[in-house]
MOPAC internal coordinates of N, CA, C and O (Angstrom, degrees):
PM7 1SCF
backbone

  N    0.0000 0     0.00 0     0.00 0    0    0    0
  C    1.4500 1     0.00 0     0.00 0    1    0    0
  C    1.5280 1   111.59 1     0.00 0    2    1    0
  O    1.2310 1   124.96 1   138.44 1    3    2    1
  N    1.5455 1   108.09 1   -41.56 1    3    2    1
  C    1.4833 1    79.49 1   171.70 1    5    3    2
  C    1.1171 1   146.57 1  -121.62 1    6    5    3
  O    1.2310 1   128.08 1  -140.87 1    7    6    5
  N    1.7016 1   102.05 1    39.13 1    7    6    5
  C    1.4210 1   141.15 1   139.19 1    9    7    6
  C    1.4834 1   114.36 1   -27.40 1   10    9    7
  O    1.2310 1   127.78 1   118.93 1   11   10    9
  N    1.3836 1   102.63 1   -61.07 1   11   10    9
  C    1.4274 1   120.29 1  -168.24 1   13   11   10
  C    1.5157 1   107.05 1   -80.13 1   14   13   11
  O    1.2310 1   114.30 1   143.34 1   15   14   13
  N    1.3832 1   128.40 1   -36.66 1   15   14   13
  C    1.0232 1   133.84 1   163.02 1   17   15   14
  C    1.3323 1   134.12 1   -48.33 1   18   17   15
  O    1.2310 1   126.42 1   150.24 1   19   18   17
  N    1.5590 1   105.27 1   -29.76 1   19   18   17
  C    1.4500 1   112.83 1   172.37 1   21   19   18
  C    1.6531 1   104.97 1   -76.65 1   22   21   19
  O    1.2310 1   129.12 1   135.25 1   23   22   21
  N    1.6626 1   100.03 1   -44.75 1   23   22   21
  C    1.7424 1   108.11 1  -164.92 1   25   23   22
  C    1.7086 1    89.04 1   -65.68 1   26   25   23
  O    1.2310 1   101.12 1   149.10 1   27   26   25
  N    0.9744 1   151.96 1   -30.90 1   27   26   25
  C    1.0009 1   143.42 1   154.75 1   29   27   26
  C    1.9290 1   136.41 1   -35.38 1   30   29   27
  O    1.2310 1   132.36 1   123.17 1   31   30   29
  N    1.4349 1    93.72 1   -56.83 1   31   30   29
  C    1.2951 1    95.47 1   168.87 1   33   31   30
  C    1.8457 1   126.21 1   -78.49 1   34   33   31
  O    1.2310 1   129.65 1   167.28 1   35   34   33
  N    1.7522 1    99.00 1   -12.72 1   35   34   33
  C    1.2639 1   116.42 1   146.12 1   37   35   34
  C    1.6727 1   117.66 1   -35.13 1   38   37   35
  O    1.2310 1   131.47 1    85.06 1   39   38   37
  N    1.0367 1    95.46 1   -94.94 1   39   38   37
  C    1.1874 1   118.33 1   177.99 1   41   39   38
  C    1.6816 1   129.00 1   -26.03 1   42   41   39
  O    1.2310 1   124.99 1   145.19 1   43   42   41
  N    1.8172 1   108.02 1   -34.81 1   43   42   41
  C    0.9096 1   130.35 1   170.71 1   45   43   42
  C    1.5414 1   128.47 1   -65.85 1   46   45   43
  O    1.2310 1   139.02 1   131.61 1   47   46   45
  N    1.5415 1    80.73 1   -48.39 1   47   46   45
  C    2.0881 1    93.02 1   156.89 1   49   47   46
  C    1.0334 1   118.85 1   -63.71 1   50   49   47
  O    1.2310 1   114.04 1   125.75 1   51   50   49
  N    1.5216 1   128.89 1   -54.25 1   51   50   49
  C    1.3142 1   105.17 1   178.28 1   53   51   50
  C    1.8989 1   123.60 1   -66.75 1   54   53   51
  O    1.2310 1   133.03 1   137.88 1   55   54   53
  N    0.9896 1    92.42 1   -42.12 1   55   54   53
  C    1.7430 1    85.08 1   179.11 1   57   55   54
  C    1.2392 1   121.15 1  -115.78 1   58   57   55
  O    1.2310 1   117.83 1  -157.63 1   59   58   57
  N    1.3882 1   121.74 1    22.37 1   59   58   57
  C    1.5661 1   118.65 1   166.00 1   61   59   58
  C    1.7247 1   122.61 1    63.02 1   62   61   59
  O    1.2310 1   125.37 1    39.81 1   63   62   61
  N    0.7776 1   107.30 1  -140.19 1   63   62   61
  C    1.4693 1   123.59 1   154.76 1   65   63   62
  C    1.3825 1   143.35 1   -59.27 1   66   65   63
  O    1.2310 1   118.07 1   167.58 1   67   66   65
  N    1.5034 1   121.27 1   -12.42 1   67   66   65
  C    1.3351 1   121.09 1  -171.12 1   69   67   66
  C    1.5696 1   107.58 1   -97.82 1   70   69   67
  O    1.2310 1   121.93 1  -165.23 1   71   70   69
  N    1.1018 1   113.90 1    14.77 1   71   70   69
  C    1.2131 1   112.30 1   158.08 1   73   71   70
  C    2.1585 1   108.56 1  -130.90 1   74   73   71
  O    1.2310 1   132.74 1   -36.22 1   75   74   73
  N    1.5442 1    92.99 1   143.78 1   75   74   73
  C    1.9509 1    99.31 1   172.89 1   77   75   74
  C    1.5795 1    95.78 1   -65.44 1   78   77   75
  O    1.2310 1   130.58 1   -15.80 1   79   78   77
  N    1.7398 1    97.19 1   164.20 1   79   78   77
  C    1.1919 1   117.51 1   179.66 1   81   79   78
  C    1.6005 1   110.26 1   -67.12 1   82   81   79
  O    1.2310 1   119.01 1   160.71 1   83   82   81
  N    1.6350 1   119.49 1   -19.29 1   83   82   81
  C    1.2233 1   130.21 1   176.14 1   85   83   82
  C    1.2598 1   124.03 1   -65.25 1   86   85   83
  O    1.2310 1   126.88 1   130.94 1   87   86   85
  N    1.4911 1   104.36 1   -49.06 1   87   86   85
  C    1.5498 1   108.85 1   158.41 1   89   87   86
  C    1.1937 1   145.49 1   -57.83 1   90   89   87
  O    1.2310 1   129.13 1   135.53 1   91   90   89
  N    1.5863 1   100.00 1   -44.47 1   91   90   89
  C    1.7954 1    95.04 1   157.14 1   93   91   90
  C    1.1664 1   127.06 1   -89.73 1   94   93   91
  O    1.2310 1   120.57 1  -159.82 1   95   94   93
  N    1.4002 1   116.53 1    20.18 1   95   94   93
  C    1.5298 1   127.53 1   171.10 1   97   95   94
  C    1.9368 1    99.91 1   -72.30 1   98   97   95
  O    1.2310 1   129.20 1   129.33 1   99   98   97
  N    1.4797 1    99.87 1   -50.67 1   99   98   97
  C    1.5445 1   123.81 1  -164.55 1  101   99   98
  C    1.9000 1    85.60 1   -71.57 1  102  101   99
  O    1.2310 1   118.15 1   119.36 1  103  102  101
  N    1.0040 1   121.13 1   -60.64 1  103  102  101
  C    1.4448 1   126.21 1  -164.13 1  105  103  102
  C    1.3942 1   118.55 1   -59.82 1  106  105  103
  O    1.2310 1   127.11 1   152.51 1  107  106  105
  N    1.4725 1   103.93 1   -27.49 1  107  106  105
  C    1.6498 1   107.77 1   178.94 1  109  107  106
  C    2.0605 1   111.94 1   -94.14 1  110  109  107
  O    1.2310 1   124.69 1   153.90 1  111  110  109
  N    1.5169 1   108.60 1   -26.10 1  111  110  109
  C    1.3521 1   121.60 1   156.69 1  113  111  110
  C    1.3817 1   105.90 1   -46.84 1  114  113  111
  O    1.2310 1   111.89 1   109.37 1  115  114  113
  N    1.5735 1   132.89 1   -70.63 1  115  114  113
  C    1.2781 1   135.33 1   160.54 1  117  115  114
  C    1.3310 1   123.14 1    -8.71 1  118  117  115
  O    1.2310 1   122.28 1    94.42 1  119  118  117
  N    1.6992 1   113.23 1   -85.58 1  119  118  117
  C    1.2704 1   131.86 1  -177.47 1  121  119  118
  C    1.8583 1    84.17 1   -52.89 1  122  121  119
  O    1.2310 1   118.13 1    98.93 1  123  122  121
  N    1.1583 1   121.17 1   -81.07 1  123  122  121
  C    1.7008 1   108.39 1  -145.25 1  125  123  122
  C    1.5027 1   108.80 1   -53.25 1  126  125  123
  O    1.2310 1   114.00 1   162.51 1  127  126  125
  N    1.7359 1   128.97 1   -17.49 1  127  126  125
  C    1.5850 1   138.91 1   152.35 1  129  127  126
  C    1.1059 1   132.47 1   -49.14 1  130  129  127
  O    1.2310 1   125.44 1   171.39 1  131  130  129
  N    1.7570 1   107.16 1    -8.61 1  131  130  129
  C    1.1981 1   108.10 1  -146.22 1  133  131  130
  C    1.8054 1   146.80 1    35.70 1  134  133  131
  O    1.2310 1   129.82 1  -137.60 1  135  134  133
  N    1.4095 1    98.67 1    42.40 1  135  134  133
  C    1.5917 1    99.32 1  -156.83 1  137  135  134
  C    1.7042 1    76.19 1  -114.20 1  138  137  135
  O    1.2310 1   117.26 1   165.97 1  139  138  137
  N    1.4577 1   122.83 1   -14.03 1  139  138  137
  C    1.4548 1    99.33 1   170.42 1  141  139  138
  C    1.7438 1   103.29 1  -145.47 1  142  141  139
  O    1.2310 1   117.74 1   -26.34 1  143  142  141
  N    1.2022 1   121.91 1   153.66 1  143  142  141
  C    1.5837 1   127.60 1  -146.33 1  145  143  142
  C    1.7751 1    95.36 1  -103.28 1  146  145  143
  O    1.2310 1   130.21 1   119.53 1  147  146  145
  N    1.2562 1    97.92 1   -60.47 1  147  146  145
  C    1.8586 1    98.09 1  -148.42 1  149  147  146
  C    1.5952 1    98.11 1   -82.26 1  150  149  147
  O    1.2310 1   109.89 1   -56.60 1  151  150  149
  N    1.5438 1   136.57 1   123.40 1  151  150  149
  C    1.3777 1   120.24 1   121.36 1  153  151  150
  C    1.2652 1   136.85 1    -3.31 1  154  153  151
  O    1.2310 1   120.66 1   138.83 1  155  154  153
  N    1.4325 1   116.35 1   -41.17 1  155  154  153
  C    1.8912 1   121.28 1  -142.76 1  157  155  154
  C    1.3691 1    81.98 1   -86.38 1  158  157  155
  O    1.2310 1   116.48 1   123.85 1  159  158  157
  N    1.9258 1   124.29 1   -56.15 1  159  158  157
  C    0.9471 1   115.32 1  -136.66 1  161  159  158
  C    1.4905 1   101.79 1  -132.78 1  162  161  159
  O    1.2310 1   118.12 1   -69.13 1  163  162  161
  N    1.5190 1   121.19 1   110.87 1  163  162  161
  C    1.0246 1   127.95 1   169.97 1  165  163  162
  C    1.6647 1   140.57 1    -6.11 1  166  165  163
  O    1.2310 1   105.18 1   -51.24 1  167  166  165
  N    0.8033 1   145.05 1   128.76 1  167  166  165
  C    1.6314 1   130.59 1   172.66 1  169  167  166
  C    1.5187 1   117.11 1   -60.10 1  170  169  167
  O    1.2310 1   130.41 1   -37.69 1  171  170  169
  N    0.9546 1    97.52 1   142.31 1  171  170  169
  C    1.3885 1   107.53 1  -163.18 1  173  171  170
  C    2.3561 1   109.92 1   -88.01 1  174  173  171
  O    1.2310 1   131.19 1   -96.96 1  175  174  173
  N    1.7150 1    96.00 1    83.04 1  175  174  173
  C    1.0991 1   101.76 1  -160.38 1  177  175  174
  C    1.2205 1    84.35 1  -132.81 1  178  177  175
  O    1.2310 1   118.74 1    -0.51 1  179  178  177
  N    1.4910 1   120.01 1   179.49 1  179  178  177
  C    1.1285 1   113.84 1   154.49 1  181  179  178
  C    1.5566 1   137.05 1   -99.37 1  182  181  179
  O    1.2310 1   127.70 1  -176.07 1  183  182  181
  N    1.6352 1   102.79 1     3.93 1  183  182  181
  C    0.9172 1   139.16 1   151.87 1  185  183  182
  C    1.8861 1   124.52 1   -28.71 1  186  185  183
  O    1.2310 1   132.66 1   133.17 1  187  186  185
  N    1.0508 1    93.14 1   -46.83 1  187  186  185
  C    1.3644 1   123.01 1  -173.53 1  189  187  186
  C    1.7346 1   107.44 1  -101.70 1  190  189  187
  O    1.2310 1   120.54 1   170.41 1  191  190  189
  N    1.4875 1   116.57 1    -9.59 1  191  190  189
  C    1.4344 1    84.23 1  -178.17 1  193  191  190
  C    1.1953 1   113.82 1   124.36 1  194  193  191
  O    1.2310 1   123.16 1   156.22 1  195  194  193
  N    1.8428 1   111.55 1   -23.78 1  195  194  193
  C    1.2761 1   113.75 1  -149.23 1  197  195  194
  C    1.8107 1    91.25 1  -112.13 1  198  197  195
  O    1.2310 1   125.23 1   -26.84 1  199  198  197
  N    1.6257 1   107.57 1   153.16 1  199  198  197
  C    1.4188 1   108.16 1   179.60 1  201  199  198
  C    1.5240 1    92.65 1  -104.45 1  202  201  199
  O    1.2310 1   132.10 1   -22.70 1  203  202  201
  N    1.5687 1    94.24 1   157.30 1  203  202  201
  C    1.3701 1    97.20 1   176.39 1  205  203  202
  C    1.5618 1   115.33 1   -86.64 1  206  205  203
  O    1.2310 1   113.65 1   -27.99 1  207  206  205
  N    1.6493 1   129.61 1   152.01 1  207  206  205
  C    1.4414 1   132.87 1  -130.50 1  209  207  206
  C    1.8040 1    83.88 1  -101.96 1  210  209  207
  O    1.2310 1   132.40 1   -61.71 1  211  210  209
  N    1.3589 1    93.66 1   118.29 1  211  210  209
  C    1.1262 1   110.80 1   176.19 1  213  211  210
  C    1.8270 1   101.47 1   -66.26 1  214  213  211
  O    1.2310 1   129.86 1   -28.28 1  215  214  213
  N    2.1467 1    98.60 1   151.72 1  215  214  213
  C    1.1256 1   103.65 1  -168.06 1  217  215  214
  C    1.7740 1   139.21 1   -76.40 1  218  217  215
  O    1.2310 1   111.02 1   -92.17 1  219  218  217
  N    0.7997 1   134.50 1    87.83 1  219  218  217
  C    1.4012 1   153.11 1  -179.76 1  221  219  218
  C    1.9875 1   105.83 1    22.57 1  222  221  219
  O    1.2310 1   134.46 1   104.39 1  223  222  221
  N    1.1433 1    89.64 1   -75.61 1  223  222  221
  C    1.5801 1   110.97 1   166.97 1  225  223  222
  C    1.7983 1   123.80 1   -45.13 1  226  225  223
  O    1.2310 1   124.82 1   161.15 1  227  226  225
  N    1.4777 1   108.34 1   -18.85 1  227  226  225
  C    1.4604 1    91.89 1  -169.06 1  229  227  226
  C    2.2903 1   107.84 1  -125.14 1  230  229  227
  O    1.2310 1   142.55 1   -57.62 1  231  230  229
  N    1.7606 1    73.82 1   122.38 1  231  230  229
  C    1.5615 1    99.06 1  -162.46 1  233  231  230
  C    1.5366 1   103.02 1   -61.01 1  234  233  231
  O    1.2310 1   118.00 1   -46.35 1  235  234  233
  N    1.3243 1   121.42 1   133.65 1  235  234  233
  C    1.2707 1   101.81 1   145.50 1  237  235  234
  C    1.6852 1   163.11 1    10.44 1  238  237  235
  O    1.2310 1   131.20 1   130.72 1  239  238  237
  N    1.6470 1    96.00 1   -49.28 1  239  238  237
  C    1.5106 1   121.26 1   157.41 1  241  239  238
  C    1.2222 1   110.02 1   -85.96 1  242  241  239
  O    1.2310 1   117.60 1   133.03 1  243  242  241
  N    1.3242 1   122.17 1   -46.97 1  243  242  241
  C    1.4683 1    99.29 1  -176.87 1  245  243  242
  C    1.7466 1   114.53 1   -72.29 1  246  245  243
  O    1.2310 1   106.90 1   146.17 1  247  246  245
  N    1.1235 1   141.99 1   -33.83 1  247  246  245
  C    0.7777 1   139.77 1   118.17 1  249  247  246
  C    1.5951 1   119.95 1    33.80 1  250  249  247
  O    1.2310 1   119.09 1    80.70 1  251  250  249
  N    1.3172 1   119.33 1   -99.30 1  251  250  249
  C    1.0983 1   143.47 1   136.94 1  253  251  250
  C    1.4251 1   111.22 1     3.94 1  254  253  251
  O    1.2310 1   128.88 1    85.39 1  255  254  253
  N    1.4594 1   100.50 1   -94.61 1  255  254  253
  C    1.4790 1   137.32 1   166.63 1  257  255  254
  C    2.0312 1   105.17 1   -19.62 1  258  257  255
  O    1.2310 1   130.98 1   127.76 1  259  258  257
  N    1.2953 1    96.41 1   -52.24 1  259  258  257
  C    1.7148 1   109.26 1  -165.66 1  261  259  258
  C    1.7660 1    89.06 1   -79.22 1  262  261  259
  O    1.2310 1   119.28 1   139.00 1  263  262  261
  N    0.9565 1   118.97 1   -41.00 1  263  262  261
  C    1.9994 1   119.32 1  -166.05 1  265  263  262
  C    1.6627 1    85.66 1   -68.51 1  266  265  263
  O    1.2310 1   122.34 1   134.81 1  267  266  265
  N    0.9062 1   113.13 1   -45.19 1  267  266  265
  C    1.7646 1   106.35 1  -170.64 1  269  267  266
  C    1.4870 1   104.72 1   -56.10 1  270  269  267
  O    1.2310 1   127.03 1   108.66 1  271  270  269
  N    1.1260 1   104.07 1   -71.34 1  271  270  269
  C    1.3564 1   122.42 1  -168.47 1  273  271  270
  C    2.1207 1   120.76 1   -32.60 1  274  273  271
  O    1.2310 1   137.36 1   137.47 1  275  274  273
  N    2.2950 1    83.97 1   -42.53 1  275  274  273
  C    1.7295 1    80.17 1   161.97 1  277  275  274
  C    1.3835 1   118.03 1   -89.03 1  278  277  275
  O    1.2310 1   123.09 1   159.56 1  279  278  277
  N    1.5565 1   111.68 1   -20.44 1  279  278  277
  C    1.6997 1   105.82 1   177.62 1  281  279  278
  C    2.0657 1   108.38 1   -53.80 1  282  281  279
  O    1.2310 1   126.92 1   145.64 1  283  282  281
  N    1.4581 1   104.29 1   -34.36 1  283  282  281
  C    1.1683 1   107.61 1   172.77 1  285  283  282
  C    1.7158 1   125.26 1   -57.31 1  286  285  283
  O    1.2310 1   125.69 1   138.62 1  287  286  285
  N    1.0220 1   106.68 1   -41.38 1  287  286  285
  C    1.3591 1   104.80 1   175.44 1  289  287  286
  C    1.4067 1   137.07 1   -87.68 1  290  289  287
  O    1.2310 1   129.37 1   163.09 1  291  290  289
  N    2.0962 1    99.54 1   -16.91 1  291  290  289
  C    1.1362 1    92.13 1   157.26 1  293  291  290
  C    1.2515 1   134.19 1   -61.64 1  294  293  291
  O    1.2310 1   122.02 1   154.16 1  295  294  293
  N    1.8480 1   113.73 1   -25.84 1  295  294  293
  C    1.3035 1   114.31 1   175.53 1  297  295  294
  C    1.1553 1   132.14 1   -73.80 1  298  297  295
  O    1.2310 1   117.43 1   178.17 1  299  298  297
  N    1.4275 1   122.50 1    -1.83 1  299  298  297
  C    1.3541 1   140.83 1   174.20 1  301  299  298
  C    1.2478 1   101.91 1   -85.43 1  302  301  299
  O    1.2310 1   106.72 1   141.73 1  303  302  301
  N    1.2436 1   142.31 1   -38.27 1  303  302  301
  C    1.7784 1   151.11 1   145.44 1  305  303  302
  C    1.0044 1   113.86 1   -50.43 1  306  305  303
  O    1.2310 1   110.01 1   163.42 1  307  306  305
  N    1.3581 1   136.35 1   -16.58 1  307  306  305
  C    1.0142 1   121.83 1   178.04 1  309  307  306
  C    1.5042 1   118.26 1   -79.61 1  310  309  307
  O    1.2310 1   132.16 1   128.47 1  311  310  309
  N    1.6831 1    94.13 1   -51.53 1  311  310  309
  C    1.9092 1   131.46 1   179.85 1  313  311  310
  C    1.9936 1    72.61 1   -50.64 1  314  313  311
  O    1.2310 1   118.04 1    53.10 1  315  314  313
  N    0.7375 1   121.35 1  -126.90 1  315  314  313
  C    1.2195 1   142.55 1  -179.90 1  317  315  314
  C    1.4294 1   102.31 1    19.65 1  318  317  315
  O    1.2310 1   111.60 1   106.66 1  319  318  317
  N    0.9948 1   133.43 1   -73.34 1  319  318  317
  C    1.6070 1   124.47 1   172.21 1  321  319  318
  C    1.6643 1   124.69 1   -68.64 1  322  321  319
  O    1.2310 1   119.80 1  -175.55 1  323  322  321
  N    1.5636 1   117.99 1     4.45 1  323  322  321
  C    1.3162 1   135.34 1   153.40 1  325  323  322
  C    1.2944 1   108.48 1   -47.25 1  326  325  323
  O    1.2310 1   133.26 1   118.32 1  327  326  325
  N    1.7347 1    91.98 1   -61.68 1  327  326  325
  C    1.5135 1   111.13 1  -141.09 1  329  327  326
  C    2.0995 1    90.40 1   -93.88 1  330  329  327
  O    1.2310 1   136.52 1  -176.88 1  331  330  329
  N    1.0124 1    85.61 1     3.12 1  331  330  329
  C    1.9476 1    92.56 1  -179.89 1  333  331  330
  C    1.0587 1   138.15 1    57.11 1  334  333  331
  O    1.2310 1   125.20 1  -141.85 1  335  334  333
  N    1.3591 1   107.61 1    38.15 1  335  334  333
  C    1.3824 1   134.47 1  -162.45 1  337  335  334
  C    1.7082 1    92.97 1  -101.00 1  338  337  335
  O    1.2310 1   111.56 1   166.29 1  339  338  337
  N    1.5991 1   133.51 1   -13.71 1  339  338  337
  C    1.2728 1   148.66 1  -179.73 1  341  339  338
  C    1.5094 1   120.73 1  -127.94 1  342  341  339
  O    1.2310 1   117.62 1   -53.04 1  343  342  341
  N    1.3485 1   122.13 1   126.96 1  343  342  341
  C    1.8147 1    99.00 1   173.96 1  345  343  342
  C    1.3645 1    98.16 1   -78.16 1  346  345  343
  O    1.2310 1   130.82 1   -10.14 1  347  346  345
  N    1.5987 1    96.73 1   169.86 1  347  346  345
  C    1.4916 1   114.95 1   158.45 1  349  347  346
  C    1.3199 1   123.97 1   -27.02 1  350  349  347
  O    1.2310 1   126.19 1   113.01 1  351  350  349
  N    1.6004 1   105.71 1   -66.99 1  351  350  349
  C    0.9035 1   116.13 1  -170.16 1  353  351  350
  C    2.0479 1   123.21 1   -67.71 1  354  353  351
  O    1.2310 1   134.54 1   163.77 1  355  354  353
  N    1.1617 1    89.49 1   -16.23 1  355  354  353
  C    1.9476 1   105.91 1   171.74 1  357  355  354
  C    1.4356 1    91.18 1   -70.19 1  358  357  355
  O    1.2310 1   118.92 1   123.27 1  359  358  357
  N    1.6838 1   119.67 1   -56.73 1  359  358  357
  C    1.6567 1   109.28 1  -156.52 1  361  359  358
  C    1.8519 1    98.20 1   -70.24 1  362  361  359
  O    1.2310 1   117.06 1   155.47 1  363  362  361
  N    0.9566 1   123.19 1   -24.53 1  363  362  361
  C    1.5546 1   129.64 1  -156.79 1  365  363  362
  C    1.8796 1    86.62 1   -66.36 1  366  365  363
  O    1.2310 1   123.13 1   120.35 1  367  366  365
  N    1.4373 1   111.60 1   -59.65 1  367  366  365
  C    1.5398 1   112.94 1  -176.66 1  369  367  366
  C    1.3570 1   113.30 1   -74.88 1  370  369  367
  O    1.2310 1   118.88 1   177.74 1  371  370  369
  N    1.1272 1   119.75 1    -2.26 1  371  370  369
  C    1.6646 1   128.77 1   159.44 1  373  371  370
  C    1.5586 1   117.51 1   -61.09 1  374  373  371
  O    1.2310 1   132.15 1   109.71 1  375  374  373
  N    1.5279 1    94.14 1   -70.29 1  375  374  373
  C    1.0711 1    91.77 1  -159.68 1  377  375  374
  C    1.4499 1   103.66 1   -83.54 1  378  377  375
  O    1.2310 1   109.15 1   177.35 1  379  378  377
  N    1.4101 1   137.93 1    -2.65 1  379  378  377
  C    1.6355 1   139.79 1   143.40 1  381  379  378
  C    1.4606 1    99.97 1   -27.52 1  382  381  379
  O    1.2310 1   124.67 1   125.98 1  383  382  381
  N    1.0154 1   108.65 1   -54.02 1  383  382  381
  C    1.7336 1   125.03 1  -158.49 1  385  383  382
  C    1.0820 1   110.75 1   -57.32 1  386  385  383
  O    1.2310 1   121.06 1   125.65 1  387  386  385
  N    2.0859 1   115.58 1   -54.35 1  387  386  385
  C    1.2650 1   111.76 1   171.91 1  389  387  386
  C    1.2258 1   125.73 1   -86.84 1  390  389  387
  O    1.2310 1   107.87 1  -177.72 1  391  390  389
  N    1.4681 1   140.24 1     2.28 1  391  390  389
  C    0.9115 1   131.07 1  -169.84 1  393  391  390
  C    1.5408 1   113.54 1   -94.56 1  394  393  391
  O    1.2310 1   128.87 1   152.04 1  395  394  393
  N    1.6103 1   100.52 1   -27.96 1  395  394  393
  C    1.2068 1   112.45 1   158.47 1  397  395  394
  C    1.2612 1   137.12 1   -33.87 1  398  397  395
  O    1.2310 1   128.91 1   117.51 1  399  398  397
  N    1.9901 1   100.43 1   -62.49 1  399  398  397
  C    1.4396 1   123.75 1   166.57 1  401  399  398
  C    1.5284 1   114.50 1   -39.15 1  402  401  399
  O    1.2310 1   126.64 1   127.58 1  403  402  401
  N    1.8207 1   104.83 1   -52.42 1  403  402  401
  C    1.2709 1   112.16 1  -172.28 1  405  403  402
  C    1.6920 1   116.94 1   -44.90 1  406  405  403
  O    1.2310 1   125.23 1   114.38 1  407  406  405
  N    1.3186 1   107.57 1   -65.62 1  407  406  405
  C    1.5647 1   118.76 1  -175.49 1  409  407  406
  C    1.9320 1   107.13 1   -45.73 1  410  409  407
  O    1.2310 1   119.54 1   147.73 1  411  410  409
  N    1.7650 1   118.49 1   -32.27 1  411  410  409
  C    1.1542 1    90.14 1   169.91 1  413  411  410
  C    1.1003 1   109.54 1   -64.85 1  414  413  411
  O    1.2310 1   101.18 1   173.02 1  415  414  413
  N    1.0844 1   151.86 1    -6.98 1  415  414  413
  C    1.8097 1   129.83 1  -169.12 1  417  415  414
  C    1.6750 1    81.63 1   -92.82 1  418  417  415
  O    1.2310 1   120.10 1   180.00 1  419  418  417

């Protein structure tokens, strides 16, 4: 414990305040686990702040291209539970589903 306590007040010097006491509670457990190395630079969670690293391969347009593609189908879920071929409650976890998808792009 007060291993962590020191890596803690570590931690505090270097970055002050912009992180809760919760986080570098979790962050200094890490470092003293060795499951994460640097002080300087946060773990790469989202926990911390951090987004996860978008994928190498996908351009701009496709991008685009992919947001359409679920805006498209929500509207086909939508028509579809108009016409009541879906309950509410199917389109409600649908469109959870795609909107979800959406934000990864």
């Amino acid at each position: 414990m007060v291993e962590v306590g020191g890596t803690i007040d570590k931690l505090k010097e270097i970055h002050g305040d912009k992180y809760s006491d919760l986080q570098l509670n979790c962050w200094a457990h890490m470092v003293n686990s060795n499951r994460h190395q640097s002080l300087e630079d946060a773990p790469d969670r989202s926990f911390f702040g951090k987004k996860k690293k978008e994928s190498l391969g996908v351009s701009p347009g496709k991008k685009i291209s992919l947001r359409s593609e679920c805006i498209n189908q929500l509207d086909k879920w939508h028509q579809l539970k108009e016409r009541g071929v879906i309950t509410e409650d199917q389109y409600a976890e649908l469109q959870a589903t795609i909107l979800t998808d959406i934000k990864k792009y």
